[in-house]
C-alpha positions as CSV (number, residue, x, y, z in Angstrom):
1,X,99.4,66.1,130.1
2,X,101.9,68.8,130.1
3,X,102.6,68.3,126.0
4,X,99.0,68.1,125.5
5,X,98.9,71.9,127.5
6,X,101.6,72.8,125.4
7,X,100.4,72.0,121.8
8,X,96.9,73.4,122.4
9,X,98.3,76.8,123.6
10,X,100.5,76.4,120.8
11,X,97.3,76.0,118.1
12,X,95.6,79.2,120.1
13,X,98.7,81.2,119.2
14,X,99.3,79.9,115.8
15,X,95.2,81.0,115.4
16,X,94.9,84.4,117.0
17,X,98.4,85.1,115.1
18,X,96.7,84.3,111.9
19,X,93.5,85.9,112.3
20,X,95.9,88.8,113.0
21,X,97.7,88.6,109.8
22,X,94.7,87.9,108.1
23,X,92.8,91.1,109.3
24,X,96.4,93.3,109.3
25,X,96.3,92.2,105.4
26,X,92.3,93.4,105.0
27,X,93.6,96.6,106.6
28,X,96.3,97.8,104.3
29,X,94.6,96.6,101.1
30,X,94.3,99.1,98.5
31,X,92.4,98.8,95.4
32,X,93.6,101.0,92.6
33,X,90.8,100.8,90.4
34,X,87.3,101.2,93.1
35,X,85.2,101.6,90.1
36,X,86.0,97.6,89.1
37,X,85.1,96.0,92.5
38,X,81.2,95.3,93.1
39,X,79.9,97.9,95.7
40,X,79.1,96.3,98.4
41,X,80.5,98.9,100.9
42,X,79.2,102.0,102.3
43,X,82.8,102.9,103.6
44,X,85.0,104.4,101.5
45,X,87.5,102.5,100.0
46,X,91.5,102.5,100.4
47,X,92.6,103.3,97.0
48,X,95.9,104.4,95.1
49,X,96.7,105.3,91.3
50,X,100.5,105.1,90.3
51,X,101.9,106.2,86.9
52,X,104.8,107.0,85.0
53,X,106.3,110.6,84.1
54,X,109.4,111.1,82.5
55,X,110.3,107.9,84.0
56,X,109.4,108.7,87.2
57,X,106.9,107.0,89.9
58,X,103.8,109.1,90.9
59,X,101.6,107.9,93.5
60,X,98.4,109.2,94.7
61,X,96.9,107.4,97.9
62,X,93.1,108.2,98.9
63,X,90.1,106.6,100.0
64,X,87.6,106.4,97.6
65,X,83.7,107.3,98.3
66,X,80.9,106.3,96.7
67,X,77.8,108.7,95.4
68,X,75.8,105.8,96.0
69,X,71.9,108.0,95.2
70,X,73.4,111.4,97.4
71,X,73.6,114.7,96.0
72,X,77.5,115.5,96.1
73,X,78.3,119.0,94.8
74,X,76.5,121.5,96.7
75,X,75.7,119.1,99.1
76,X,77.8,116.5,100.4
77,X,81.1,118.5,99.5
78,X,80.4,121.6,100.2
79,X,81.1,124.5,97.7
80,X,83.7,127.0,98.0
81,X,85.2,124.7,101.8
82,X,88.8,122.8,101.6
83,X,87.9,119.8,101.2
84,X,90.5,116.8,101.0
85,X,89.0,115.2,97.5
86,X,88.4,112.1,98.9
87,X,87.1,110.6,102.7
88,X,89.1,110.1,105.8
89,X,92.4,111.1,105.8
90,X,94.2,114.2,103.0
91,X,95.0,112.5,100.0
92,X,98.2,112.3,99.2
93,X,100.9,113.4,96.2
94,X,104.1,111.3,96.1
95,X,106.6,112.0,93.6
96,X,110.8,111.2,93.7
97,X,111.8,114.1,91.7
98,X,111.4,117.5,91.9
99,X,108.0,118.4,89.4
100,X,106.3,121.8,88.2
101,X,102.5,122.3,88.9
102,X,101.3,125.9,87.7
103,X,104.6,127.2,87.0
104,X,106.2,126.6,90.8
105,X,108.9,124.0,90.9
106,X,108.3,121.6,94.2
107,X,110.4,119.7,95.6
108,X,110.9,115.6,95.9
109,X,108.5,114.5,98.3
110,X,105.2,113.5,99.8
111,X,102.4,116.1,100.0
112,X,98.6,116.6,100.9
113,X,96.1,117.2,97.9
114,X,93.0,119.4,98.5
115,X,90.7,121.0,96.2
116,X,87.9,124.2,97.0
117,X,84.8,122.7,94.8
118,X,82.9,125.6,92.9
119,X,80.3,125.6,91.1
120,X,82.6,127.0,87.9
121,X,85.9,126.6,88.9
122,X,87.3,124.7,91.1
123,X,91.5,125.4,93.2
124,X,93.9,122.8,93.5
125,X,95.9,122.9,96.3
126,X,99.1,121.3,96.9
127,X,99.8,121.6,101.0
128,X,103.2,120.3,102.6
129,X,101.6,118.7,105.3
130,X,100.6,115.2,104.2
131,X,99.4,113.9,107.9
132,X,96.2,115.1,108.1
133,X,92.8,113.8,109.1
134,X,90.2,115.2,106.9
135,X,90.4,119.2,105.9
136,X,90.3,119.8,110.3
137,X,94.2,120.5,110.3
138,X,94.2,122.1,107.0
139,X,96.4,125.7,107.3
140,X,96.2,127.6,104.3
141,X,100.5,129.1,105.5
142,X,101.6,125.7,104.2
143,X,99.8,125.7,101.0
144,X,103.1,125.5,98.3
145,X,100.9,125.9,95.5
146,X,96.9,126.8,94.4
147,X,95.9,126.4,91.1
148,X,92.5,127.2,89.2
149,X,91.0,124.5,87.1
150,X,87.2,124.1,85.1
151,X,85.7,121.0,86.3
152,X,84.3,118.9,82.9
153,X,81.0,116.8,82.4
154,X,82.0,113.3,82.8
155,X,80.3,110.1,83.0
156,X,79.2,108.9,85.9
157,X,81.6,107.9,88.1
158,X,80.3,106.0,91.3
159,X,83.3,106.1,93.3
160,X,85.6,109.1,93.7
161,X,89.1,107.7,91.5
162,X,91.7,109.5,90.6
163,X,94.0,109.2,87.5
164,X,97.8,109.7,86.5
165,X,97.7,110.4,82.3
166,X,101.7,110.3,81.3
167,X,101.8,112.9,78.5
168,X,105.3,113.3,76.0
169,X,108.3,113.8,77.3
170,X,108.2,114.5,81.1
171,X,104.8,115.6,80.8
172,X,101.3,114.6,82.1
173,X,98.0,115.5,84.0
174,X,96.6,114.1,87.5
175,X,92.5,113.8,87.1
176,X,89.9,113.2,89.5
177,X,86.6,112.0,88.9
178,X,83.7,111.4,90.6
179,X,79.7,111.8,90.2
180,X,79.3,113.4,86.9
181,X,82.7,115.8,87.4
182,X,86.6,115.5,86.3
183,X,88.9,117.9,86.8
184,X,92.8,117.7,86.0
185,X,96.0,119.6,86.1
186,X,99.3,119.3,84.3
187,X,102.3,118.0,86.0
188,X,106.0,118.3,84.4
189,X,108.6,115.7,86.5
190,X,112.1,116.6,86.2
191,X,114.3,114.1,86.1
């Protein structure tokens, strides 16, 4: 009797500890491309894009939304508010080496990516604090760069993704798209 005791609670471990791994797995998938996967959510998806600058990783991680029939500039994303370009928590910039956006050298590291939507013309903003839960913690004093872009009629783009383009040389752009928008900025990696 005691074995049988013994095997059975050792089948109830060996199922909660997969179920466990099973729905630790679910929770740190990331999809890098949300616009391939059929839609069957109405959460916003985990996402990532990685690329390659002068031979350097960059990494964005963000969760992706979906327009899914809602009107998003204007009204969803408010204009002219920080808003963390994607859902849930800031997106995030990661990038080994040191790299110039708009002129300003930044170091190696991990940062927080917000944009301020306009109707014309959109900022970039590249913040040092890369924990944060939506725009809530958001404080303008740690802001390391803003930058002004045009936002550019795109096809439609259900969920929010964004891009890394290498360009020549140590060159490239990051790009965002969603709804009928895209916006992007130039990035040099030094390395």
């Amino acid at each position: 009797m005691f074995q049988s005791i013994s095997v059975s609670r050792l089948w109830l471990v060996i199922i909660l500890l997969s179920g466990t791994l099973e729905l630790q797995a679910q929770k740190e998938a990331v999809c890098y491309n949300p616009n391939l996967m059929k839609d069957t959510s109405k959460r916003s998806i985990k996402s990532a894009a990685v690329g390659v600058i002068s031979l350097d990783s960059v990494k964005i991680n963000y969760h992706s939304p979906g327009v899914r029939g809602r009107i998003i500039w204007g009204g969803l994303v408010p204009y002219d508010e920080v808003w963390v370009t994607g859902a849930h928590d800031a997106t995030t910039l990661e990038v080994a080496h040191p790299f110039i956006v708009g002129g300003k050298e930044i170091p190696a590291g991990k940062y927080a990516l917000f944009t301020i939507p306009g109707k014309k013309e959109w900022t970039v903003i590249i913040n040092s604090k890369w924990q944060q839960h939506l725009a809530t913690e958001y404080d303008q004093k740690e802001d390391l760069i803003r930058i002004k872009v045009k936002p550019i009629k795109h096809a439609l783009t259900e969920r929010l993704q964004y891009f890394i383009v290498p360009g020549k040389g140590n060159t490239g752009r990051i790009a965002v798209a969603w709804e009928k928008l895209r916006i992007e900025f130039p990035i040099t990696v030094k390395g």
